[in-house]
N, C-alpha and C positions, 0 to 999 in steps of 0.2 A: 553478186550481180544478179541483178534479177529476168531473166527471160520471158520473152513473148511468143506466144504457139499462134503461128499465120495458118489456118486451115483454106485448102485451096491454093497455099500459096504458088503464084505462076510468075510470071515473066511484067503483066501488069500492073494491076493495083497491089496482086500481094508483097512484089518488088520493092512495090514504093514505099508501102504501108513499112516494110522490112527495113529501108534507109532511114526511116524517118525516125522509127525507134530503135534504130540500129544507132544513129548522127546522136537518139539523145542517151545512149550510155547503155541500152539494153542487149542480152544477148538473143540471137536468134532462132526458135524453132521452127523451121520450114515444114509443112506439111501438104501432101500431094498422093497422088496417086502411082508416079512417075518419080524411082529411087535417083534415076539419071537425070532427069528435069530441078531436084533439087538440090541434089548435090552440084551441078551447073550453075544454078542461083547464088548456091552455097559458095564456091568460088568466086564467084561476080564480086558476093558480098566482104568478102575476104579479103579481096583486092581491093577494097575500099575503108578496110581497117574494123570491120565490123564482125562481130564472132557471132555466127551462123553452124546451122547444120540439119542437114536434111531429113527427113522419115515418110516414107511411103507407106498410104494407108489413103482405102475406100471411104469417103466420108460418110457414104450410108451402110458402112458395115460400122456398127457400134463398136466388133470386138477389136476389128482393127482399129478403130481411133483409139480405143482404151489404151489398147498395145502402142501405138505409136507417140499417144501422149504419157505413158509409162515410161518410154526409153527415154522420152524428151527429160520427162522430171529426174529419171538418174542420172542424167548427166548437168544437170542446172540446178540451180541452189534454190529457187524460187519461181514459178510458171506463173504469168498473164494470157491469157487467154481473150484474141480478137475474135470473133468467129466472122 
């Protein structure tokens, strides 16, 4: 299954953007700053049959995004990237 990295993703547009390719078969990488804001989403999405999961990282810290799109790739077979 191939997963998508939502950077920023919040309660708005990254939500949505997250159903939408959650609805067409994708798995979810929530990305934020806030580990408890996504893992929150992370549940929403979950209850809605969609496999999600959350990683908190500074989007203007490079090393954190590395790192946080690092963890996203070992646990997902394939990473899309919205920014």
């Amino acid at each position: 299954m191939t997963t998508i990295a939502i950077l920023g993703a919040g309660p708005g547009l990254g939500a949505a953007v997250a159903r939408r390719f959650g609805g067409e078969g994708f798995s979810v990488a929530l990305i934020s700053r806030t580990q408890e804001h996504v893992d929150a989403l992370a549940q929403q999405l979950a209850a809605d049959g969609i496999t999600a999961r959350g990683y908190a990282a500074n989007l203007r810290d490079p090393d954190a995004l590395r790192a946080a799109n690092s963890a996203g790739g070992r646990s997902c077979s394939s990473t899309a990237a919205v920014p």
